[in-house]
VMD Tcl script that draws the C-alpha trace (Angstrom):
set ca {
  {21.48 -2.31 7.02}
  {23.04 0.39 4.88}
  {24.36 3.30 6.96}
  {25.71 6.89 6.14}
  {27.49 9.30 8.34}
  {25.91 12.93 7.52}
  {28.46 14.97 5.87}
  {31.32 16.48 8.83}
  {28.91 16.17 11.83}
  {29.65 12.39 12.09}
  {26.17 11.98 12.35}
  {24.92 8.33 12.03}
  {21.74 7.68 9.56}
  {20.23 4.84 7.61}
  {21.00 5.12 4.09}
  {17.56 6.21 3.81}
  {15.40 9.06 5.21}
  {11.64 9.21 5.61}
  {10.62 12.89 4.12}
  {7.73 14.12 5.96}
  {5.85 16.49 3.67}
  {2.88 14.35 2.67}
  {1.98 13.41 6.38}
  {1.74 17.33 6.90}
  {-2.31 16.60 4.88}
  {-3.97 19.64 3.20}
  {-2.14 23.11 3.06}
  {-1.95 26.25 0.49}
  {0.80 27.95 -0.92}
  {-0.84 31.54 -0.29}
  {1.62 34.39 -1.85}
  {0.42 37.64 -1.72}
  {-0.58 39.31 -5.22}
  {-1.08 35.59 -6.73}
  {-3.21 32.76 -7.15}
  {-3.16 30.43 -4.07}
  {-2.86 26.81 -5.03}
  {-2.77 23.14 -2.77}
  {0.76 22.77 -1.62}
  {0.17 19.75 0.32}
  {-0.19 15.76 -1.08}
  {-4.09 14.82 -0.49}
  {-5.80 14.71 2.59}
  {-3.86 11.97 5.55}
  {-4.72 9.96 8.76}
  {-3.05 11.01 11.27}
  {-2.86 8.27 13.56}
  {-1.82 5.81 10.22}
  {0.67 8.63 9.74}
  {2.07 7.69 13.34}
  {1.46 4.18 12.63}
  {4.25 4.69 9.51}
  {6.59 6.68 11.17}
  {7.01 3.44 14.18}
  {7.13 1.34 11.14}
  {10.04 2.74 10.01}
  {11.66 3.00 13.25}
  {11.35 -0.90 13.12}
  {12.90 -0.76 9.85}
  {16.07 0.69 10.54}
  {15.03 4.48 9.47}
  {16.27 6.55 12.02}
  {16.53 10.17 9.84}
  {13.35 11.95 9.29}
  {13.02 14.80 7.61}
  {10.20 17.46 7.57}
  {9.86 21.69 7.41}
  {7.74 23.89 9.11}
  {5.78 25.01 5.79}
  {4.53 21.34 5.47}
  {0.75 21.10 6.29}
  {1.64 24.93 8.22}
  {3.40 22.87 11.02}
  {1.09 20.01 11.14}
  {3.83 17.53 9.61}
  {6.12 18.72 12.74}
  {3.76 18.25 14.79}
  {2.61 14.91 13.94}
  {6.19 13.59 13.32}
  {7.09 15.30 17.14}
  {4.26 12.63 18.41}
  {4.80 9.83 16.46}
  {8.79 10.33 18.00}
  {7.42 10.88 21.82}
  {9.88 8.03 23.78}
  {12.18 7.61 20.75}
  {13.96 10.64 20.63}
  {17.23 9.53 21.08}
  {16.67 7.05 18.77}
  {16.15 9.23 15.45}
  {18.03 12.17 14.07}
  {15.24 15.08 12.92}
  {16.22 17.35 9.85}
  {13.79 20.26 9.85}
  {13.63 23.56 7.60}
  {12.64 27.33 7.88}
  {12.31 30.35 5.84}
  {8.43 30.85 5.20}
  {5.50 32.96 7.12}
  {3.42 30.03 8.18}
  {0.06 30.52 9.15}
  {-0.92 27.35 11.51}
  {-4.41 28.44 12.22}
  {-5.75 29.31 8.98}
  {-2.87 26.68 7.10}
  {-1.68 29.13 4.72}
  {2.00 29.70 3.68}
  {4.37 32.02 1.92}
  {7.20 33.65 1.26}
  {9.14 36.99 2.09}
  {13.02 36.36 1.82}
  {13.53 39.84 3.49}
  {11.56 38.25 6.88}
  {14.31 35.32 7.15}
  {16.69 36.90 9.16}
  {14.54 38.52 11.51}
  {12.87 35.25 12.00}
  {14.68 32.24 12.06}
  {15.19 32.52 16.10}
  {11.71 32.17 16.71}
  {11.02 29.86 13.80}
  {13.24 27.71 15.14}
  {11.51 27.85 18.83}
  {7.89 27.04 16.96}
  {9.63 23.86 15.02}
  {10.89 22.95 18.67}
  {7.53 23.22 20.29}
  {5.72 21.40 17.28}
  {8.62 18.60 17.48}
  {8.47 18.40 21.26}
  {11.94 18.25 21.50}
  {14.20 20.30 23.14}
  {16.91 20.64 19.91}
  {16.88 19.86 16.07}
  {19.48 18.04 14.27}
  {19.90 19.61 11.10}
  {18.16 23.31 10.35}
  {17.84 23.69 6.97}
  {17.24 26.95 5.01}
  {13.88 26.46 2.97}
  {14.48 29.02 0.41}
  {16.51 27.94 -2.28}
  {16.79 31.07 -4.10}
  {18.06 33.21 -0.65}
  {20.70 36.12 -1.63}
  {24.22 34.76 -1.18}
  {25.30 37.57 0.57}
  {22.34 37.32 3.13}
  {23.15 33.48 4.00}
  {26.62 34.70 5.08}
  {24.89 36.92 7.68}
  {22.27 34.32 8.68}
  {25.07 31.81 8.54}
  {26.76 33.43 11.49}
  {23.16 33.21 13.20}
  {22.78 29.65 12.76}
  {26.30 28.86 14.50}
  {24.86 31.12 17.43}
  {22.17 28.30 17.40}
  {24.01 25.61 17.86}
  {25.99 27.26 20.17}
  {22.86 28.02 22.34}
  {21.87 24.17 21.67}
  {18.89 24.87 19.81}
  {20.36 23.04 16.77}
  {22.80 20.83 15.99}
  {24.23 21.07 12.91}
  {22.61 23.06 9.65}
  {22.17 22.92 5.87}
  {20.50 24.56 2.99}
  {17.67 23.21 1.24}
  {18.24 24.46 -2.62}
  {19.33 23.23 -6.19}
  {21.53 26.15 -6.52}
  {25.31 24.99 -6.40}
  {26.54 28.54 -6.20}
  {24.37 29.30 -3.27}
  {25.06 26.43 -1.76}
  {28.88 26.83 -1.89}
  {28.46 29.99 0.53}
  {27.05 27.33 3.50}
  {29.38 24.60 1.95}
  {32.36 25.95 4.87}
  {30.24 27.01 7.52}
  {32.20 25.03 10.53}
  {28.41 23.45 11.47}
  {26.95 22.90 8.13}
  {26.53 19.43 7.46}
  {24.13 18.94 4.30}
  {22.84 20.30 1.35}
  {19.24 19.05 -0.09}
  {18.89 19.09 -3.33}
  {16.63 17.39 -6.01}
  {17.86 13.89 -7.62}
  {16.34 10.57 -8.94}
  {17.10 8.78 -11.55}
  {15.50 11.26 -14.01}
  {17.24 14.36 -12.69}
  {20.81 14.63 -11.58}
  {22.86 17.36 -10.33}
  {26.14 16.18 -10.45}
  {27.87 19.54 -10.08}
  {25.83 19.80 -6.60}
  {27.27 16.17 -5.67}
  {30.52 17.53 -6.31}
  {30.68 19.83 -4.05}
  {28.88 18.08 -1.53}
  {32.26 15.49 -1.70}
  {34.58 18.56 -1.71}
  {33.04 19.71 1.05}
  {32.30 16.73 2.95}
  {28.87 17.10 3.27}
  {25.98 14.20 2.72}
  {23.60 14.78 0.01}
  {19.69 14.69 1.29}
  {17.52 14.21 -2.09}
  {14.62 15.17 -2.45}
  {12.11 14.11 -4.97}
  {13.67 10.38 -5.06}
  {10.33 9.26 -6.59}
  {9.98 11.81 -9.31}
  {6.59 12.90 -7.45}
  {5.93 8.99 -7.30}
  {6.26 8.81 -11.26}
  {8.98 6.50 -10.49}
  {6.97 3.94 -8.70}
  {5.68 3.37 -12.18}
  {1.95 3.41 -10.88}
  {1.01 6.58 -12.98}
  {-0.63 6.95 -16.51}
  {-1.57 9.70 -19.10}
  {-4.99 9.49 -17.15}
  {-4.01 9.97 -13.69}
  {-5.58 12.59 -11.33}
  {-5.38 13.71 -7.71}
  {-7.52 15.60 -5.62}
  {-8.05 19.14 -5.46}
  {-6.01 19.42 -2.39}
  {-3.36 17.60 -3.40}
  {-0.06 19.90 -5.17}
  {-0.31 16.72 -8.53}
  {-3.66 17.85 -9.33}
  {-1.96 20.80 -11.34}
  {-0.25 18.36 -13.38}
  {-1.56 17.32 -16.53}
  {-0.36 13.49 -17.37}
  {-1.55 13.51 -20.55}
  {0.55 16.41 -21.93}
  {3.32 15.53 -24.10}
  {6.16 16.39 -21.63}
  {4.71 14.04 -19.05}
  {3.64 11.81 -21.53}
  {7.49 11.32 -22.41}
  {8.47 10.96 -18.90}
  {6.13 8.40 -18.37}
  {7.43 6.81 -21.49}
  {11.36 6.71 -20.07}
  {10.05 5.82 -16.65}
  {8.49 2.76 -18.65}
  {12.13 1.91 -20.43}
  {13.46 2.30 -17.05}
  {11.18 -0.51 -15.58}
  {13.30 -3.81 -16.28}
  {16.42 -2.03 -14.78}
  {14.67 -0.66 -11.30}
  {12.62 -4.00 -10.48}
  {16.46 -6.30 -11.18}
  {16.58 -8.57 -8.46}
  {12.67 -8.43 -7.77}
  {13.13 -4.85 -6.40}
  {9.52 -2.16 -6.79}
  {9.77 0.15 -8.78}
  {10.17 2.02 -5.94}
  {13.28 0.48 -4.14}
  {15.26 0.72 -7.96}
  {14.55 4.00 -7.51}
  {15.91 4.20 -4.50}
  {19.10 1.91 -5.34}
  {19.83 3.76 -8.47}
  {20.50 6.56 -6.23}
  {22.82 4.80 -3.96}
  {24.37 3.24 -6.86}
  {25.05 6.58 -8.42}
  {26.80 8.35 -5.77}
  {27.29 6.57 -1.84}
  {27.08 10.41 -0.07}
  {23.46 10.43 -0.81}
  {20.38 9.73 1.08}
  {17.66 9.62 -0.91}
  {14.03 11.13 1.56}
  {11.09 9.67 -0.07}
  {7.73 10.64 1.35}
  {5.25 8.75 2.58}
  {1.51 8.43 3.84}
  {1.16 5.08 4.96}
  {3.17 1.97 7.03}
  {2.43 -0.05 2.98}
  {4.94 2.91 1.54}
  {6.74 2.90 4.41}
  {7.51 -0.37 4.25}
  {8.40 -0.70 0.63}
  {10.23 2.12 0.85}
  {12.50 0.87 3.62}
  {12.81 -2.86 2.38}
  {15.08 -1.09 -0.45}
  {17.64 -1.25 2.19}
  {17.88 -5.35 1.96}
  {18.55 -5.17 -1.66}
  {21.21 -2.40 -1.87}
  {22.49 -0.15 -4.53}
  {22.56 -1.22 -8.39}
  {25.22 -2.02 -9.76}
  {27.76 0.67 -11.52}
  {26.75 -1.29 -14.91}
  {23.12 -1.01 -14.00}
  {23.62 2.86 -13.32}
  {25.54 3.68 -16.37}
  {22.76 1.63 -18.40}
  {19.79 3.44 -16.66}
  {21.76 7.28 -17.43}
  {21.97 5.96 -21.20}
  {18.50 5.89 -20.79}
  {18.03 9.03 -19.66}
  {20.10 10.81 -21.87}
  {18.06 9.52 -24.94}
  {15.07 12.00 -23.11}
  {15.46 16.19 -23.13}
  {13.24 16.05 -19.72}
  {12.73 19.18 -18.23}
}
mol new
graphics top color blue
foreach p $ca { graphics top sphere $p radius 0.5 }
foreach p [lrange $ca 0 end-1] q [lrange $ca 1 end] { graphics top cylinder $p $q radius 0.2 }
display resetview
């Protein structure tokens, strides 16, 4: 089973993480002076949701990773049952940085309510997770000021000097924000978007300078990458995809490369799904890809990627040729 040690905290994880956002079910993104919208992936099952996180578990995932925004602390809260008895068996990545409504499952932002938060953000994830300390705390704001994250940098160490945390990263596609948690003596990760669409190999780079693992978000393109979508698709209203029109030409044209993609992802009788997920390994061996999930049939053919591997180096430079035929946005 492919195994990764998590950047400088000599963490132990499977190669792959289970990312916990969908299982959080219906939430809205509810900013103050704009138009709330669904935030969330479609409404879930709990119990099927528990049902996928054992699954994996029996699979050889042992990182899960989730954020207190997701479902307004239902996905912690789910994922801290689901992980009742098996504590010591998983490592939990969770994030903060948002006002998060629980009762009326409403979210949003205010960067300036961070700092004065994050110590009792970090006791709600706790209480959602039911456990007594968190892994990895990542920050959820991508676009934080850099000179802010050195202050709340020193508060995080404070954290894992109290035990409340373990280790922490920052959850962003900025490289130059990242840098300032890059040498923070407990940061361990940065999370950052990647598939085989979208790299960001300046971000990789510093995560090897820095020796710290790459957590990707978005493995699955939004699940374009599992191939299953068309120019006619549509979601719910309460899932986030419903705001994305298929048939427009820029998603017509990533459907189109996703479909040139195809014979290189499914080599060796691999989804569409698990190529994804190999191309990523094959690309760069710091990262571990987080797809989400909903049920123990994703779970499971997310997880089976394992047995295969990463592609090939040939198979990676042939799928980036690809790519760079494509100005994707």
């Amino acid at each position: 089973m492919l195994k990764r040690v998590l950047g400088k905290s000599k963490l132990q994880v499977s190669a792959l993480g289970m990312g916990c956002w969908a299982i959080g079910g219906p939430w809205t993104w509810d900013q103050p002076g704009e138009e709330p919208y669904p935030a969330g992936w479609g409404s879930t099952d709990d119990e099927e949701s528990i049902r996928a996180v054992h699954a994996a578990i029996d699979l050889g995932v042992n990182f899960f990773d989730t954020a207190a925004n997701y479902g307004a602390g239902h996905s912690e809260v789910v994922l801290g049952r689901a992980l009742k008895g098996k504590r010591d068996k998983v490592v939990i990545a969770t994030k903060f940085g948002h006002i998060v409504n629980e009762d009326k499952k409403t979210v949003y932002g205010n960067p300036a309510q961070i700092m004065r938060n994050v110590r009792s953000d970090v006791e709600n994830s706790l209480r959602r997770l039911q456990t007594d300390y968190i892994d990895i705390y990542q920050l959820h704001d991508g676009g934080y000021d850099p000179k802010s994250a050195l202050e709340l940098g020193g508060i995080l160490e404070e954290l894992v000097t109290s035990g409340r945390i373990r280790w922490y990263g920052w959850s962003t596609d900025i490289v130059d924000n990242a840098r300032v948690f890059a040498s923070g003596g407990h940061c361990t990760s940065i999370q950052f978007r990647l598939n085989a669409i979208y790299d960001n190999a300046d971000m990789r780079r510093l995560c090897a300078d820095f020796d710290l693992a790459g957590i990707n978000k978005d493995p699955l393109n939004r699940g374009v990458l599992t191939g299953k979508f068309n120019t006619g698709s549509k979601f719910p209203d309460n899932d986030i995809r419903s705001r994305v029109d298929f048939s427009s030409p820029e998603h017509a044209k990533r459907l189109q490369l996703v479909d040139e993609l195809r014979d290189i992802l499914t080599s060796n009788g691999r989804t569409m799904a698990q190529g994804a997920l190999a191309y990523i390994w094959g690309l760069d061996e710091r990262m571990v890809p987080i797809p989400g999930f909903k049920s123990v049939k994703q779970v499971e053919d997310n997880a089976r990627a394992m047995e295969y591997g990463p592609l090939t180096e040939a198979q990676v430079k042939e799928a980036r040729s690809i790519v760079g035929k494509y100005e994707i946005k």
